[in-house]
VEXTI-258005 format. One record per residue: x, y, z of N, C-alpha, C in turn. Coordinates in steps of 0.1 Angstrom, whole numbers, plus 5000, padded with zeros to 4 digits. Example, Ala and Ser with C-alpha at 12.3 -4.5 7.8 and 13.67 -1.06 7.14 Angstrom:
! VEXTI-258005
513249435078512349555078513249675078;512849785071513749895071512950005079;
//
This chain:
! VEXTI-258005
500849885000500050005000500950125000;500350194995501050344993500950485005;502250495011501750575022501750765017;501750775004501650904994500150914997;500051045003498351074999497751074988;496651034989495751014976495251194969;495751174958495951334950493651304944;493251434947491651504942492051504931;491051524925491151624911491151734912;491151794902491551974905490152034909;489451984905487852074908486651984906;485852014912484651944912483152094908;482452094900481152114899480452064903;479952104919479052064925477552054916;477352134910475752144902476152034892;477352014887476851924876477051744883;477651764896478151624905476651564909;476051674915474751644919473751554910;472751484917472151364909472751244910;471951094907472150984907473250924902;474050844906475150724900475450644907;474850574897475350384895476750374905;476550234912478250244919477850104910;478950124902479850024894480449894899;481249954908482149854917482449934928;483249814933484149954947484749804955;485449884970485949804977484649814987;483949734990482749775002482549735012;481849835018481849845032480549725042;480649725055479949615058478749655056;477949745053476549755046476549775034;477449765024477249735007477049585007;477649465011477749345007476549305005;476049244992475149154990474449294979;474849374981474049514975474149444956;473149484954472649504935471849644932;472349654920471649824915471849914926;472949954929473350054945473350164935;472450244941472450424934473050514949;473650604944474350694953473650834946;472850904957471551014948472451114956;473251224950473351364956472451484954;471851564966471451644962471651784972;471751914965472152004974471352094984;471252084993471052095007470852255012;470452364997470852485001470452595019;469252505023469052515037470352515051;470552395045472052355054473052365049;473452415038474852415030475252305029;474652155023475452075024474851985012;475451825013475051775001474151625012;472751625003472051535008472151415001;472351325009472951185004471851035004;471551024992470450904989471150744986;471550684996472450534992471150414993;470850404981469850314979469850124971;469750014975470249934966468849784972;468949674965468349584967468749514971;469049424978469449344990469749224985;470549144987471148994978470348974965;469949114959469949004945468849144939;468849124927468349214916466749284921;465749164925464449194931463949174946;465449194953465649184968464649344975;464449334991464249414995465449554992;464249704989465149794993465949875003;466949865006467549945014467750075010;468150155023468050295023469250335034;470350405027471050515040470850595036;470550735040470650865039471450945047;472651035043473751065048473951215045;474451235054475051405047476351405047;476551545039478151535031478051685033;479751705034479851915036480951875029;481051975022482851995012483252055020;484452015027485752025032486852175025;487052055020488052155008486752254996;486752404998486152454990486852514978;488052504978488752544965488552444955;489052344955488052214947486952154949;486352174957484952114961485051984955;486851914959486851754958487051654970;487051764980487151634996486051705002;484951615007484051635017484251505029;483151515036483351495052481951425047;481551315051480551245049480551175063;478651215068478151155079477151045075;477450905072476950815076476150785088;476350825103475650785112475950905122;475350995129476351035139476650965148;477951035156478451145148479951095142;479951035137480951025127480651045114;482151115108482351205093484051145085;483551085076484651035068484751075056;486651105057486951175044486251135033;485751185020485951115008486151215000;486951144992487951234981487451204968;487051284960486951244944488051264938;488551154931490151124925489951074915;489051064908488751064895487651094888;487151164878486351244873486151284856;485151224847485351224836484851394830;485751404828485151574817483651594817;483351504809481851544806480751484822;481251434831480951414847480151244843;480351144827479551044829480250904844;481450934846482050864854482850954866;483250894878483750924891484450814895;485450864903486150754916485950804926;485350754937485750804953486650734963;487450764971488150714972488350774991;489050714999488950765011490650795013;491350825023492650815030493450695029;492450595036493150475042493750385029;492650425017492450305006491750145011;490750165018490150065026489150035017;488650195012487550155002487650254990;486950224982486450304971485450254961;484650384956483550334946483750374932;483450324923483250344908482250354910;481450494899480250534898479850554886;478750594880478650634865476950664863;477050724856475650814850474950694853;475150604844474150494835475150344842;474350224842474250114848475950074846;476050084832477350034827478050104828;479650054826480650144819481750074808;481750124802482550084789483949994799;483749914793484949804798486349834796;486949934782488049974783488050104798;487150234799487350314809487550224818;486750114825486550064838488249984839;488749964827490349914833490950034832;491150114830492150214830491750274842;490250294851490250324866490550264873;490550114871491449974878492750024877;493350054864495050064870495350184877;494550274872494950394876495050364897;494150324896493950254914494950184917;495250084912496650014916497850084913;498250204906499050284905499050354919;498050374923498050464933497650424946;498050274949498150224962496850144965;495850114959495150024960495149874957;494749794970494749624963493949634957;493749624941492149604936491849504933;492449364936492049284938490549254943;490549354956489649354964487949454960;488449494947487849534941486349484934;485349514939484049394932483449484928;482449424914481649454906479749464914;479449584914478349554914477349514906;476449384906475049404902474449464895;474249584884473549644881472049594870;471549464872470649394868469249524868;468749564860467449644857466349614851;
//
């Protein structure tokens, strides 16, 4: 593992970040497992200043029960509005970094400190199989086992 900090991207567009995506894959956490069709819903929170967090997916299998976390997020860093502080549960807030980011916003990486975890995201269910290896190396370039890396489900 790589003890170099994990480099953001230079900038994030909150307005265009905002809205649904697909998590692709990722390394996951003890409430992703068994997850299919996992949508991650951002939406902005102009009341609270923050970003309202919709983690939604079906439960061991394509027509499983739905699950629901809803989380808040504050950008940290506001010069790139690419590291926020995500509350999963209070009161705990965990880094997450966006460290990858396609131009036109159809794909994302998130990625934390530790490299414990991370998600592939995307507009739409799929992702072109050449992008999704070049976010795989680019990951293992940059201190990730991706091994540990799984594919989600996205059965519709």
């Amino acid at each position: 593992m790589s003890s170099k900090p994990l480099s953001t991207v230079a900038y994030v567009d909150i307005s265009k970040f905002m809205g649904d995506w697909y998590v692709i894959a990722n390394i996951p956490t003890f409430v992703e497992k068994g997850a299919n069709n996992a949508i991650e819903s951002y939406s902005w929170n102009l009341v609270e200043d923050r970003i309202d967090v919709d983690f939604r997916y079906n439960a061991d299998s394509p027509k499983g029960p739905i699950k629901r976390y809803p989380q808040k997020a504050w950008i940290y860093d506001k010069k790139t509005n690419a590291e926020w502080r995500v509350q999963p549960w209070w009161p705990f807030k965990f880094s997450y970094l966006v460290i990858d980011l396609a131009p036109d916003y159809s794909y994302t990486v998130i990625g934390v400190p530790s490299r414990n975890y991370v998600w592939i995201m995307a507009r739409k269910p799929q992702i072109e199989p050449e992008i999704y290896s070049r976010i795989v190396s680019k990951l293992k370039s940059s201190g990730y086992e991706v091994s540990r890396i799984q594919k989600v489900p996205q059965i519709w």
